[in-house]
C-alpha positions as CSV (number, residue, x, y, z in Angstrom):
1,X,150.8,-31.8,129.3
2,X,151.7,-31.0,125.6
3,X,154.2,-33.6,125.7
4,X,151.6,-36.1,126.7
5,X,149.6,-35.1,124.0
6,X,152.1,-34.4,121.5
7,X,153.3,-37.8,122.4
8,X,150.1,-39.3,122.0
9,X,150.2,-38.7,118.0
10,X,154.2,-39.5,118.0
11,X,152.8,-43.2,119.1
12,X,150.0,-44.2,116.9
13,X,152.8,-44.8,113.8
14,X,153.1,-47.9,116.0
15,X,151.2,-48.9,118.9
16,X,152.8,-52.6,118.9
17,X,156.0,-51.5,119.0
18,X,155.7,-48.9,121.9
19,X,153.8,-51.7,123.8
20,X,156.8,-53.9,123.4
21,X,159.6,-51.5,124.2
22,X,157.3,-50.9,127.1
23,X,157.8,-53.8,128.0
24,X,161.4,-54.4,127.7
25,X,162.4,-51.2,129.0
26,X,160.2,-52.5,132.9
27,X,162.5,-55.1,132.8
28,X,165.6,-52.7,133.6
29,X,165.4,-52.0,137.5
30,X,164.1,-48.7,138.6
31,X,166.6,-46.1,138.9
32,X,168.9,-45.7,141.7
33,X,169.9,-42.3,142.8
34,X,172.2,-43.7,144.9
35,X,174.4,-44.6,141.8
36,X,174.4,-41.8,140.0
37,X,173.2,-38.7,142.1
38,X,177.0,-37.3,142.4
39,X,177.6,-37.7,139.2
40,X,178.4,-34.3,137.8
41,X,180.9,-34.8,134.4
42,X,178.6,-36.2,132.3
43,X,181.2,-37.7,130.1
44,X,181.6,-40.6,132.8
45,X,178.0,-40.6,132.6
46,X,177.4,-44.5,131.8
47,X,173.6,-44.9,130.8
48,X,172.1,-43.8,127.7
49,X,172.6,-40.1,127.0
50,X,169.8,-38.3,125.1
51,X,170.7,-35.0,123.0
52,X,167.6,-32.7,122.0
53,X,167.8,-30.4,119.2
54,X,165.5,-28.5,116.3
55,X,165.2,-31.7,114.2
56,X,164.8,-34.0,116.7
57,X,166.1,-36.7,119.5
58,X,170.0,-38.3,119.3
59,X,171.3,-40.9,121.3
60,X,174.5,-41.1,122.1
61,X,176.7,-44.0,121.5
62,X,179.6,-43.3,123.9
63,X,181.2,-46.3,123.0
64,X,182.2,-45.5,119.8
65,X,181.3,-41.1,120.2
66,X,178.3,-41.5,117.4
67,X,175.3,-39.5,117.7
68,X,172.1,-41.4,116.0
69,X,169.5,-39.1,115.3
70,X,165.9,-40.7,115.8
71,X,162.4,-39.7,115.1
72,X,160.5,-39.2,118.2
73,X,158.6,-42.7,117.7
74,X,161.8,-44.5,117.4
75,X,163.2,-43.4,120.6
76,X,161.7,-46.0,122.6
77,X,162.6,-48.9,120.4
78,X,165.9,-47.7,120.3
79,X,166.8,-47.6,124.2
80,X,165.0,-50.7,124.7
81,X,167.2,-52.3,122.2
82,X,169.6,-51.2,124.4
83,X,171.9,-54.0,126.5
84,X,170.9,-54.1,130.1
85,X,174.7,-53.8,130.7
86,X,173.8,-49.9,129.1
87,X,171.8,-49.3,132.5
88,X,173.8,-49.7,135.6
89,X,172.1,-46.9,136.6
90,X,168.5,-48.4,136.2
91,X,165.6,-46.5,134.2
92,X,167.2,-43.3,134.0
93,X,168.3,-41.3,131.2
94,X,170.7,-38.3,131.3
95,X,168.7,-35.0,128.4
96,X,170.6,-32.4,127.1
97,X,169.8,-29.6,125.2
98,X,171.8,-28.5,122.1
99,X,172.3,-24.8,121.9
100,X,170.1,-23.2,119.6
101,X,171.7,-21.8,116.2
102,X,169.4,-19.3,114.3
103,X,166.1,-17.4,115.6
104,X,163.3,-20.3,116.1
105,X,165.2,-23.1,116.9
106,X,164.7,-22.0,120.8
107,X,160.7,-22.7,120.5
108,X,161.5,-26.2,118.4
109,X,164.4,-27.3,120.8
110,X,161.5,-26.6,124.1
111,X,158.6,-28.5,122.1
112,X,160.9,-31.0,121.2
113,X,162.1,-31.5,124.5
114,X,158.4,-31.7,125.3
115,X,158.0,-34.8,123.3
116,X,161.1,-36.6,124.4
117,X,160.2,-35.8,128.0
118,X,156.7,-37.2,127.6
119,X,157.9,-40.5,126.0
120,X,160.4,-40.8,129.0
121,X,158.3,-40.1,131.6
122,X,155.6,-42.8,129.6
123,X,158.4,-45.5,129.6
124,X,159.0,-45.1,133.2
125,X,162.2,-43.8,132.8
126,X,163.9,-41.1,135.1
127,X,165.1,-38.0,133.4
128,X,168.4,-36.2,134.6
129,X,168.4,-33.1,133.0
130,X,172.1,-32.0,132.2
131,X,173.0,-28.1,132.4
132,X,173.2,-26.5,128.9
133,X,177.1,-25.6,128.4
């Protein structure tokens, strides 16, 4: 629920744009857990990988091991840009959770995770939650 509403404020910087990744991201088939439900290592994980930390979301760019941090409204804009070649899995997503550092990051790391979660979860995109290390 906080997500939803936290997400709500992430997505008035630009309601056109989150219409339009909307709509590129439906065109990606609906996940198929068939493809990916034994998949365990997550470094042969081969849709987009989503890292959640105190200062915000980072997609992972296994192609060349970059991590691009993005603000929470640029998220969906930046896995619809995505190549459907990115998705063999369909709409899903694989979340982790970077370790928190110092005292507080815990409480930003879970409300950030809130907001990624509800822009997911908006975008009709699965979530596969990957173990913390």
């Amino acid at each position: 629920m906080l997500g939803a509403v936290l997400l709500g404020c992430a997505a008035k910087s630009n309601p056109a744009a989150q219409v339009n990744a909307y709509t590129r991201l439906q065109s990606i088939p609906a996940a198929d857990p068939a493809k990916f439900g034994s998949v365990r290592d997550f470094k042969s994980w081969r849709n987009p990988y989503l890292m959640i930390g105190k200062n915000g979301a980072s997609l992972l760019d296994v192609s060349n091991n970059e991590e691009h941090l993005l603000k929470f409204d640029e998220v969906p804009d930046a896995l619809a840009r995505l190549s459907p070649s990115a998705w063999p899995y369909g709409r899903v997503v694989a979340v982790a959770e970077d370790k928190p550092a110092g005292t507080g990051d815990e409480a930003l790391i879970r409300r950030n995770r809130g907001v990624v979660a509800g822009t997911l979860e908006s975008l009709h995109i699965l979530i596969d939650w990957v173990p913390a290390s």
